[in-house]
Each structure stands twice: as C-alpha cells, then as structure tokens.
C-alpha positions as CSV (number, residue, x, y, z in Angstrom):
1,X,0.0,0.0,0.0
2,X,1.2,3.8,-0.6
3,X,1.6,4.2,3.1
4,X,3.3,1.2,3.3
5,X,0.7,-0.9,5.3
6,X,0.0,-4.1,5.0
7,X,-3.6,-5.9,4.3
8,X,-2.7,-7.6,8.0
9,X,-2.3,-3.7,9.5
10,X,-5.6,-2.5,7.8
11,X,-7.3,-5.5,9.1
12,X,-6.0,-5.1,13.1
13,X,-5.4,-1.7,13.0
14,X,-2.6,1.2,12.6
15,X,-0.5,3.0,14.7
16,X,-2.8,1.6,18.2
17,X,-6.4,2.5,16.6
18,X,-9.0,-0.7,15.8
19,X,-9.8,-0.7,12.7
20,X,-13.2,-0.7,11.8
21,X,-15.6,-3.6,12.2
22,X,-16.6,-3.8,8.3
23,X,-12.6,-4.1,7.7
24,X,-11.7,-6.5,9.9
25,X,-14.6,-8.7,8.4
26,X,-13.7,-8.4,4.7
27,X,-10.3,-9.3,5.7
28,X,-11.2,-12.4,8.0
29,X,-13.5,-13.1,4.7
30,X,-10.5,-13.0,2.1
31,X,-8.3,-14.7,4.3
32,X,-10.9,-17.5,4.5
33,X,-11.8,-17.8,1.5
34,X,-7.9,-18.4,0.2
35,X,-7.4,-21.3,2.8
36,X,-11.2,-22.8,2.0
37,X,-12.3,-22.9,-1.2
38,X,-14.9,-24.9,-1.2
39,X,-16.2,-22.2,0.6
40,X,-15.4,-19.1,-1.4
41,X,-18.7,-18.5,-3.3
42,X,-20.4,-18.8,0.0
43,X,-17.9,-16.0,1.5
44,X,-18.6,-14.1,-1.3
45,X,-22.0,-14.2,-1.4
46,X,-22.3,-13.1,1.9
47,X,-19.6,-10.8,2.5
48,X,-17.2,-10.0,-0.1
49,X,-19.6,-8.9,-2.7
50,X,-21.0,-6.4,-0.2
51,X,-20.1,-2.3,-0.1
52,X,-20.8,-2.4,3.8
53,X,-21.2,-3.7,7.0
54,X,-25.0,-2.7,6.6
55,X,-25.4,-4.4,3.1
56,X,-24.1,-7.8,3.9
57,X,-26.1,-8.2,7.1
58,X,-29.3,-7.4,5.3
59,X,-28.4,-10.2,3.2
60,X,-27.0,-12.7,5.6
61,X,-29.9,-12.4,7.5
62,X,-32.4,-12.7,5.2
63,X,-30.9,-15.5,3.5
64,X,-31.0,-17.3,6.9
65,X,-34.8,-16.4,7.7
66,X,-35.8,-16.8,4.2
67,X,-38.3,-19.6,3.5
68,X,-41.3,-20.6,1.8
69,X,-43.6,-17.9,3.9
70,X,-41.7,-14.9,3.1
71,X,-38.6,-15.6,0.6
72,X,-34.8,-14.1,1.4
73,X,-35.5,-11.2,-1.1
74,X,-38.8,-10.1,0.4
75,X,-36.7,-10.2,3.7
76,X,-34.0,-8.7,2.6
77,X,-35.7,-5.7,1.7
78,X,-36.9,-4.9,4.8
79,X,-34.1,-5.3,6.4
80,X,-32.5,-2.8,4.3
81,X,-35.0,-0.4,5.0
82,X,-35.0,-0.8,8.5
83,X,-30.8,-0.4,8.5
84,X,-31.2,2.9,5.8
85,X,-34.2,4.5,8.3
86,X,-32.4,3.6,11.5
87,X,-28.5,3.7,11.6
88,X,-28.2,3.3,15.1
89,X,-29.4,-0.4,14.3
90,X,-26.3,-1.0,12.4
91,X,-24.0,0.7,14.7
92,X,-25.5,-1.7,18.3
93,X,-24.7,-4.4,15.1
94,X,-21.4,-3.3,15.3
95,X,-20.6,-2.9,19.3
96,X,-22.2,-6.5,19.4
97,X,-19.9,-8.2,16.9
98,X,-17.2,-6.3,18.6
99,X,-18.0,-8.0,22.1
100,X,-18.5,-10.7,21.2
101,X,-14.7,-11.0,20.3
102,X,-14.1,-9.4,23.3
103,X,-15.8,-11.4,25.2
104,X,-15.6,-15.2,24.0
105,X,-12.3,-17.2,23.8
106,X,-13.5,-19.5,21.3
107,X,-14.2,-16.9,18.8
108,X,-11.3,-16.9,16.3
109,X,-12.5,-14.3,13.8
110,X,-15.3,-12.1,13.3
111,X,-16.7,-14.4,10.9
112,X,-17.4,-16.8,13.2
113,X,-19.8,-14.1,15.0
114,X,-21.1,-13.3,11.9
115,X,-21.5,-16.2,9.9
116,X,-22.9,-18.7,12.7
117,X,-23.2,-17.7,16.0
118,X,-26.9,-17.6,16.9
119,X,-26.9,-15.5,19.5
120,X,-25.6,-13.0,17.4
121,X,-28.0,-13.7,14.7
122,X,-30.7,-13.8,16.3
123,X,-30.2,-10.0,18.2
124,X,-29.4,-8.9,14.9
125,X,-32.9,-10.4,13.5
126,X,-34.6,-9.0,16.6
127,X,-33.2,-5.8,16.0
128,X,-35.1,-5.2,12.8
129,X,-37.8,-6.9,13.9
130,X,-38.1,-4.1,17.4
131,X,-37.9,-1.6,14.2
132,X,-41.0,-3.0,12.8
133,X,-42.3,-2.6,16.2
134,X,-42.1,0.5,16.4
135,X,-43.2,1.7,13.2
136,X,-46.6,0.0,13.6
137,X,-46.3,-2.9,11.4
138,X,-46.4,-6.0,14.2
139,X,-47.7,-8.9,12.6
140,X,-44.4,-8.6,10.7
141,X,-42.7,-7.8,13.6
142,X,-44.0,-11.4,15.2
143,X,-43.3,-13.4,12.2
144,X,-39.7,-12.6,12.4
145,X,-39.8,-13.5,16.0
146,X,-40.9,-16.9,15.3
147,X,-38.7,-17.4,12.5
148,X,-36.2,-16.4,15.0
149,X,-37.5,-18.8,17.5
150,X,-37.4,-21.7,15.2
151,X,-33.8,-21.1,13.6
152,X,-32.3,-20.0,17.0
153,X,-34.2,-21.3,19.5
154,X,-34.5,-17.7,21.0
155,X,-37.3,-15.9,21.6
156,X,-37.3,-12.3,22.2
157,X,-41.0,-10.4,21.9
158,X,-40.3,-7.7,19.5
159,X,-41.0,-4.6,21.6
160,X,-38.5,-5.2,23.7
161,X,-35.4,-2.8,23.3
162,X,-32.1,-4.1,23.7
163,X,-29.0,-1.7,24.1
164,X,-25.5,-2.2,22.1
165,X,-22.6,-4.4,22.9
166,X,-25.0,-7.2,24.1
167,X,-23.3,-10.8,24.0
168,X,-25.4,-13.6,23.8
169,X,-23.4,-16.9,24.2
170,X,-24.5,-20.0,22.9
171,X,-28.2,-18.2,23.3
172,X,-30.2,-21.9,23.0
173,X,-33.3,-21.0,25.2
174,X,-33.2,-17.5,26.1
175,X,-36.3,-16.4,26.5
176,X,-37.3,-12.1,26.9
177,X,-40.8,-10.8,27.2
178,X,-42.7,-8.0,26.6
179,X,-41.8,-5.1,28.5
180,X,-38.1,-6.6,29.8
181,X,-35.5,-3.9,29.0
182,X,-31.8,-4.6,28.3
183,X,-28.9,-2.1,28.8
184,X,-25.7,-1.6,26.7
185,X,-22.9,-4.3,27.1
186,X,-25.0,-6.9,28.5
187,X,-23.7,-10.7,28.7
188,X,-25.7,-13.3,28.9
189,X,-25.5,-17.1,28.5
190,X,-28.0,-19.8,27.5
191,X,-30.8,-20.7,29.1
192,X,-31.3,-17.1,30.6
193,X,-35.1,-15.8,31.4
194,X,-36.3,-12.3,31.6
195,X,-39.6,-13.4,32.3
196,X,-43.3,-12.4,33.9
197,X,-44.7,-13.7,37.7
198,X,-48.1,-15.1,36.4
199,X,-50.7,-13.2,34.2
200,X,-50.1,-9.8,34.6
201,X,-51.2,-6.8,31.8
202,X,-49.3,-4.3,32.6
203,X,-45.3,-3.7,32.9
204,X,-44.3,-7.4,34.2
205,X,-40.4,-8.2,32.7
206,X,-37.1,-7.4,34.0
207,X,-35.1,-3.9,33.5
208,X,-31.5,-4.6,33.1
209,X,-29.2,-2.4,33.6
210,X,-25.9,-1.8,31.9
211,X,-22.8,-4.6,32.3
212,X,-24.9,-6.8,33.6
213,X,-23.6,-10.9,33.2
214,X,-26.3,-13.2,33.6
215,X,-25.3,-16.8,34.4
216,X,-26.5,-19.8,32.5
217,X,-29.9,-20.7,33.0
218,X,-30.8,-17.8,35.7
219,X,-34.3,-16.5,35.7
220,X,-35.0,-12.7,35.8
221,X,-38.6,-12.8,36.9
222,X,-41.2,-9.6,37.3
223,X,-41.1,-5.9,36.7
224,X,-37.8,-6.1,38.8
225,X,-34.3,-4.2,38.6
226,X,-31.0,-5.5,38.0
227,X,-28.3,-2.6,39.0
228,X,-25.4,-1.3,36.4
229,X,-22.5,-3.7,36.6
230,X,-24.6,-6.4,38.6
231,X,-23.9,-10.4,38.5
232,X,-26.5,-13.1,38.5
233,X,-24.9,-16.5,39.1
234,X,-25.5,-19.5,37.0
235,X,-29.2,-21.6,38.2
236,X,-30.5,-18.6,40.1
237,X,-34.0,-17.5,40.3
238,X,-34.1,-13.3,40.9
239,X,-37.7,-12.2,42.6
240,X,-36.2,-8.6,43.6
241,X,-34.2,-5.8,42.9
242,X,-30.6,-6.0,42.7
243,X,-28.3,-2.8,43.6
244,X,-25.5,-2.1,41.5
245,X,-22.5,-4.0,41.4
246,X,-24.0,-6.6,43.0
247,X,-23.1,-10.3,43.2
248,X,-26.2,-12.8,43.8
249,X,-27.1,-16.6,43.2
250,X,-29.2,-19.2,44.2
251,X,-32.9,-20.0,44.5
252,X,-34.3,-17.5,45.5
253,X,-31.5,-15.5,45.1
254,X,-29.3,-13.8,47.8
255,X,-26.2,-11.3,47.7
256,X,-22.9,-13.5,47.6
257,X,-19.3,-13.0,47.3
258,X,-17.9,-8.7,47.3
259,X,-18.3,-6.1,44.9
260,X,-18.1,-7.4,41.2
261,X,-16.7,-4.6,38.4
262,X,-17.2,-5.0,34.6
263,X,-18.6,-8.9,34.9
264,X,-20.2,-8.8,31.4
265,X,-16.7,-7.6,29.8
266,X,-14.3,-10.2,32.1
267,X,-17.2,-12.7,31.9
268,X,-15.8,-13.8,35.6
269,X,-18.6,-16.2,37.5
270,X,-16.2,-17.2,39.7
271,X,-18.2,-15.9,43.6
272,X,-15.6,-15.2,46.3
273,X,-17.8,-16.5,49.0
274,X,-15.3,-17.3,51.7
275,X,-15.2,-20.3,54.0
C-alpha cells in the first residue's frame, strides 16, 4: 500500500487505533476464502460482494430467515430499509460483533460471529424486527420473531429494546418478554429468562441495567431491577431488585461474594464467598 501498510495492519489496525468492524470482516473473509475454497462462493455471497457492514447483514440475515412464507429477497428488503431509516441499528450491530470478540475465547475471527453464531443472529434479526415494532407494522414484527425462535431457538418479543454491545453466548433457550428492557454491554449465557410472575397486563419483565452478566440458565422474573454492573450467578432465580455491582445466586436469590466490576466484559462467574 502507498503508506506502506499491509492488508494484515488495515485488518487489526494502525498506529494503536482498531480498525473498523466492516474491515476486519472483509479481511477475515478473504483470508478464508484463500485457505477454503470450497467455501469461497459462499464468502462471497455473503460478504465480499457487499459495499458495507450494513449491506451484507441485510443479506445474511435474510438468506437465513428466508423460506417458503416470506422468501430471502422479500426479507431482505426490509431489512434494508430498517438499516437505511435507523442507523443506530447498524452501529448496536457493530458494538455487538465487537463484544462478542471481546468477550468469548472460542471466537477466532469475526466471521465466526457473523456467519454462525446464533446469538448474534438472532439479536441482529430482533433488531429489525423491534424496528418494525415501532413503526406500527407488528404482525411482521412477530413473524420474524418466530422465525427467530425456530432457527435459533430464542425468543425475544419484538418490543422489547435491547442496548448495544449485548453478548449472547450460545443463546439456545433464552427467552425475553414484553416489557423486559436490556442495557448496553449486557452478557448473557443460554438458558437465561427475563420473564413475567403469572398473568399480569401491565409492565411485568425485568429492566436490566448496563454490564450486567447473567449466568447460564438464571431466571430474571417480574417488573424487577438488576443494578449497572450487577452479576447473577448461573441456576438462580431473581424475585427482587438488585443494587448495582452486585453479586447474587441461588434460589431465590441472595447477595454473595464482594463487589463485582465490569462482569459482562471479564465474563468472571467465579463468587468469592469465603469459607
């Protein structure tokens, strides 16, 4: 290159500064498509033939939720016009696929992420499908949550609003209702349930707060707050508030362990509980 940097350096970044999201893709992309061939149509298709970040996850996912309801084109479209009205749908998109490289040892590249990780689809699907919430046009809005449920197995009722950065691992059987709120840079593992008490109409779900981590299989249950920073251990079932910062776990569940700080970025569910 002019500057003298290499295809590696555009892809990781220059002089300290990450280089965009989109970049490092494209370059995880041609990098696998050289050592897989049988795989390089498919890596074109889906990413290399693409001007942006915004583009090729329009067609991703519709080419995964396509089917003999609503075909990949149909889907496509509206997924293109829900990125194009809203770009703050792209750019949660973005934080997301970025944590979950922060956040997951097992990830290699960010094609992993984005080619096949369904937690990571499936936010990304429930993103457009909150957008179609909010514009009025529900019945759509619930079709892609079923199509979600059925190639994911998560379900996530499309008026709920989910911040950026959010890390779904594994995601099999995660489960959000209605009015359940979830801040930026949220972790969660599979299994998790931000659900109601029993048949109540009004404001029933969970609010959670930013950098939460919530354990595998923990249930978040009624119109209840989980603090900024808060940690809800693996198996536990949450009735009540919990304060910021907060470490608690078990059925019901109590306050365990110290202080906890960033949980959802170190992904720590390790409770200091003494002897």
């Amino acid at each position: 290159m002019a500057d003298g940097r290499s295809p590696l350096t555009e892809a990781i970044g220059y002089a300290g500064v990450p280089a965009p999201v989109w970049q490092k893709l494209r370059f995880d992309a041609q990098q696998a498509a050289q050592q897989e061939p049988a795989l390089a149509s498919y890596l074109n298709a889906t990413v290399l033939n693409h001007e942006n970040f915004a583009d090729a996850l329009s067609y991703h996912l519709a080419q995964k939720a396509g089917g003999p309801d609503m075909n990949a084109l149909s889907i496509r479209e509206i997924c293109e016009e829900a990125l194009k009205s809203d770009p703050a749908i792209v750019a949660a998109a973005e934080r997301d696929l970025q944590a979950v490289l922060d956040r997951d040892p097992a990830t290699r590249s960010t094609l992993q992420p984005f080619l096949f990780f369904k937690g990571f689809l499936a936010l990304q699907t429930h993103r457009i499908g909150h957008w179609l919430w909010g514009q009025g046009r529900e019945t759509l809005a619930f079709f892609l949550q079923s199509r979600t449920s059925e190639l994911y197995a998560v379900d996530i009722h499309p008026a709920a609003p989910i911040g950026s950065g959010v890390f779904m691992d594994h995601a099999t059987g995660i489960v959000i209702g209605e009015t359940a709120r979830v801040g930026d840079d949220v972790s969660m593992l599979h299994g998790v349930t931000l659900g109601g008490t029993g048949k109540v109409y009004t404001d029933r779900h969970p609010k959670i707060g930013n950098g939460v981590l919530l354990g595998a299989g923990s249930k978040v249950l009624g119109n209840i707050r989980i603090g900024d920073e808060a940690r809800v251990g693996s198996g536990s079932v949450v009735l009540s508030d919990v304060p910021a910062r907060c470490s608690v776990a078990g059925v019901p569940a109590k306050p365990v362990g110290g202080a906890c700080m960033k949980p959802a970025q170190t992904m720590d569910q390790k409770f200091d509980v003494g002897l």
